[in-house]
C-alpha positions as CSV (number, residue, x, y, z in Angstrom):
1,X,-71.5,24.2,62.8
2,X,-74.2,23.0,60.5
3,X,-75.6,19.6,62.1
4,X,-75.9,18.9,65.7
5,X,-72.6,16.6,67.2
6,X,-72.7,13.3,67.8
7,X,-69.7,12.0,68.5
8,X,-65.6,13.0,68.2
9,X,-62.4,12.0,66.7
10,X,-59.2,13.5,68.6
11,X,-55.7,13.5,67.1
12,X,-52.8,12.8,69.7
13,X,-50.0,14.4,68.8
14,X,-49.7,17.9,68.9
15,X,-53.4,18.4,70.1
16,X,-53.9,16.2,73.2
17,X,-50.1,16.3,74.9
18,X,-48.7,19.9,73.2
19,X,-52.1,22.2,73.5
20,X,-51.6,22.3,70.1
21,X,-48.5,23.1,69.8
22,X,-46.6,21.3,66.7
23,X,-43.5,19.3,68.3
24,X,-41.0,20.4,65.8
25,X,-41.8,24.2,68.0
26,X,-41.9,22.8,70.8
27,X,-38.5,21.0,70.4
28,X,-36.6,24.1,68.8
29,X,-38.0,26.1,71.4
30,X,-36.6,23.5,74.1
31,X,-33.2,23.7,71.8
32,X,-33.3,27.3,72.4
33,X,-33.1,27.2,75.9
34,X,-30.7,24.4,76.5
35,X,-28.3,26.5,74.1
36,X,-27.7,23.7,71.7
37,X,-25.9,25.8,69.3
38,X,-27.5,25.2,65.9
39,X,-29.6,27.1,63.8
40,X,-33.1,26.7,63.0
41,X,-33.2,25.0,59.8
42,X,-30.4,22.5,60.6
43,X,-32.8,21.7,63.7
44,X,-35.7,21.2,61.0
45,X,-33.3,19.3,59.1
46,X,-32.7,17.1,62.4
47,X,-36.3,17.2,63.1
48,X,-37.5,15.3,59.7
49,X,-34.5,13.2,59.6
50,X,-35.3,11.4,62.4
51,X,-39.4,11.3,62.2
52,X,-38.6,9.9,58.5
53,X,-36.1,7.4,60.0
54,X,-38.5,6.2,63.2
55,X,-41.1,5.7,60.1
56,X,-38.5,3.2,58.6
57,X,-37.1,1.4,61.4
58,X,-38.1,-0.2,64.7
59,X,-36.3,2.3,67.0
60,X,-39.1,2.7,69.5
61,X,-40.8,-0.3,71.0
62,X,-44.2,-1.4,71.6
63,X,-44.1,-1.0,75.5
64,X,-42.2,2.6,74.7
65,X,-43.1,5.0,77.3
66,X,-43.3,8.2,75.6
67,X,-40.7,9.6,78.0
68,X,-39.0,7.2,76.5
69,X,-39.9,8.2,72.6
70,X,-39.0,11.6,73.7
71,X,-36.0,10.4,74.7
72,X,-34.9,8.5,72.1
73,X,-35.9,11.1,69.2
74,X,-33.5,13.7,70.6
75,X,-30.8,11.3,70.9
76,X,-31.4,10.6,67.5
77,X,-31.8,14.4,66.5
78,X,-28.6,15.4,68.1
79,X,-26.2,12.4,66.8
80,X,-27.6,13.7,63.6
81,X,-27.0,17.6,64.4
82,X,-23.4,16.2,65.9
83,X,-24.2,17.4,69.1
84,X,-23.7,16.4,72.7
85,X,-25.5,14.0,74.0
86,X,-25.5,15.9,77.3
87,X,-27.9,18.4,76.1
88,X,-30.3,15.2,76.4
89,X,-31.2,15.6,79.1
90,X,-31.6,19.1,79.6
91,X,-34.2,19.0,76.7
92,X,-36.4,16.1,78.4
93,X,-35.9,17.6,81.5
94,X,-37.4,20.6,80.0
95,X,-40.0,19.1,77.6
96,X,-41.6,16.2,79.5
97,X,-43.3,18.1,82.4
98,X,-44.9,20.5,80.1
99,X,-46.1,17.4,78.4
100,X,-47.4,16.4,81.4
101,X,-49.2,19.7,82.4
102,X,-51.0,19.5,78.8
103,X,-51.9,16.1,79.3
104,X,-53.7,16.2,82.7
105,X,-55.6,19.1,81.3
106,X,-56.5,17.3,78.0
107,X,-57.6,14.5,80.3
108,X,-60.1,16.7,82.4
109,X,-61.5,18.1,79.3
110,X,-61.9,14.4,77.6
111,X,-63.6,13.2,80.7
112,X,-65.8,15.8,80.7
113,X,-67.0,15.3,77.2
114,X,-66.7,11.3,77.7
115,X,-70.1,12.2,79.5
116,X,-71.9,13.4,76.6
117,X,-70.4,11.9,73.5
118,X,-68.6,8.6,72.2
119,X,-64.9,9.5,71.3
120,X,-62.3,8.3,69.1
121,X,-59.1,8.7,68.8
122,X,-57.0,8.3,65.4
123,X,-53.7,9.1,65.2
124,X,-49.9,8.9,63.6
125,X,-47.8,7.2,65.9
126,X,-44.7,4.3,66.4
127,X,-46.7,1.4,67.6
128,X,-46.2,2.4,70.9
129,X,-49.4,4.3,71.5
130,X,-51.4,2.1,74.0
131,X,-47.9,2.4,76.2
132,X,-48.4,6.3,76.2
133,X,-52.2,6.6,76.7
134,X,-51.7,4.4,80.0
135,X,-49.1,6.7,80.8
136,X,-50.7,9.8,80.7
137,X,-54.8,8.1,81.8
138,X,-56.0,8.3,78.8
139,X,-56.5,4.0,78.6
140,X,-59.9,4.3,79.3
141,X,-61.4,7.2,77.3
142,X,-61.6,6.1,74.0
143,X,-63.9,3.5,72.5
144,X,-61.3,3.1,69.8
145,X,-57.6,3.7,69.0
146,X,-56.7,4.0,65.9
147,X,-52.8,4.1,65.0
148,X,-50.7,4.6,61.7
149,X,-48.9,1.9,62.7
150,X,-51.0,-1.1,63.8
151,X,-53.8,-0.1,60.2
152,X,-50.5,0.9,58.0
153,X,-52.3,4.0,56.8
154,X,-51.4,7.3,57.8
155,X,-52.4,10.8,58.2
156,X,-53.4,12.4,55.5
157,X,-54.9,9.9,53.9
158,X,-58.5,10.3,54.2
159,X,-59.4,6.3,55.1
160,X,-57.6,6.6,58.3
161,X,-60.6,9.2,59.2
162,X,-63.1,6.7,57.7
163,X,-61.8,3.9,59.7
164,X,-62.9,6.4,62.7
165,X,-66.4,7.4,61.5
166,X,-67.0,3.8,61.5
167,X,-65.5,3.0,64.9
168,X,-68.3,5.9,66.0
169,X,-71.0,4.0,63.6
170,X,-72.6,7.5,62.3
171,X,-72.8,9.9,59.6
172,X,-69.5,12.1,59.2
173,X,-71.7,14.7,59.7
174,X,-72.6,14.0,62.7
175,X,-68.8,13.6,64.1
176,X,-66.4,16.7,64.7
177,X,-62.3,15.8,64.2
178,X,-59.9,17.8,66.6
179,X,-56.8,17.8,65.7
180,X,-53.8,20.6,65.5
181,X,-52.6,20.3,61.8
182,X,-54.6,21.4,59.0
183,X,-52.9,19.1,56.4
184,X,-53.2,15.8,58.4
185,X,-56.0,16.5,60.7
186,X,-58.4,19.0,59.3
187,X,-58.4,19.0,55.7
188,X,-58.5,15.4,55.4
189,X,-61.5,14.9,58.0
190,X,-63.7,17.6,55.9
191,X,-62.8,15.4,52.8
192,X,-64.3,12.6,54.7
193,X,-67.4,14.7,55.7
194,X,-66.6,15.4,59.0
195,X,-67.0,18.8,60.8
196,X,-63.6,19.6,62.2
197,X,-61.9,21.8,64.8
198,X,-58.4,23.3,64.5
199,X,-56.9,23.3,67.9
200,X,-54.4,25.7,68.0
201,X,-53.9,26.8,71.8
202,X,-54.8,25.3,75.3
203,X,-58.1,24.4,75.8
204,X,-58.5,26.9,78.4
205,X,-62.8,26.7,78.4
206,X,-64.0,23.4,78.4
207,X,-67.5,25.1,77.0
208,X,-65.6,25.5,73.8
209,X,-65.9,22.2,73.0
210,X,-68.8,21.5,75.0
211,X,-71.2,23.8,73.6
212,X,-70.7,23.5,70.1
């Protein structure tokens, strides 16, 4: 890292609740041990249907748990696939805990840095995200939340990141971005100046973050 941190912007999905683990994995990987008998690109095919169709139209609801959203995509993802809907719950039964494990640890971690630094969080989500961070404990982290849905710009257009930098009111510079995907997250936060930081496993070691 070049200049000292000041302050961070966190990406939700895929960094904070998956370890940064990308869902679409994370789902097929559920699919594979529920035996839902398709094959990996007609999941993908499943799996982009249905993220472009909750981008579209008001499936998920403002007061949406994401158990809930969880729920509701793989209903979604298997009447497209033409699957049983029994496998539902099977794959929430299998995917929500872990979702849970990865989001008490983010939680510890975030706390911990709360300490030192001002965070942010700015995220692609279904309007719905202030319902999931009270879920999980993460309501009282961040100084700001900002989500695709409530600015109507999304990741990875650059000015979502610049709406962050000046929630944190200091020089991109100054400000790392974590976030799992290195089109939407990382690329786009180093075109706004920011340092950035591909998560791409648990956070096992808060120092990694902590001693930048």
């Amino acid at each position: 890292m070049n200049m000292q941190i000041q302050g961070f912007i966190f990406d939700y999905g895929g960094t904070l609740d998956t370890g940064g683990c990308h869902w679409a994995q994370m789902l097929w990987q559920a699919y594979q041990r529920a035996g839902v008998p398709v094959t990996e690109q007609q999941f993908k095919d499943a799996y982009v249907h249905v993220e472009r169709l909750l981008g579209r139209e008001s499936f998920i609801h403002a007061d949406d748990t994401f158990r809930t959203t969880l729920s509701k995509k793989i209903l979604l993802q298997l009447s497209f696939l033409g699957q049983s809907h029994a496998y539902q719950t099977a794959l929430l039964d299998d995917l929500y805990p872990q979702v849970c494990h990865h989001t008490a640890h983010s939680r510890e971690v975030l706390l911990q840095l709360k300490e030192r630094y001002p965070l942010v969080l700015v995220s692609n989500f279904y309007g719905n995200l202030s319902a999931v961070l009270r879920e999980f404990g993460f309501e009282d982290i961040f100084q700001h939340v900002i989500e695709s849905a409530a600015v109507g710009i999304r990741k990875p257009d650059v000015r979502i990141f610049q709406l962050g930098i000046q929630a944190l009111g200091m020089p991109p510079e100054h400000i790392a971005v974590v976030g799992d995907s290195m089109k939407n997250d990382i690329l786009p936060a180093q075109q706004a100046g920011c340092q950035t930081i591909q998560l791409k496993g648990d956070i096992t070691d808060i120092n990694e973050l902590l001693n930048l």
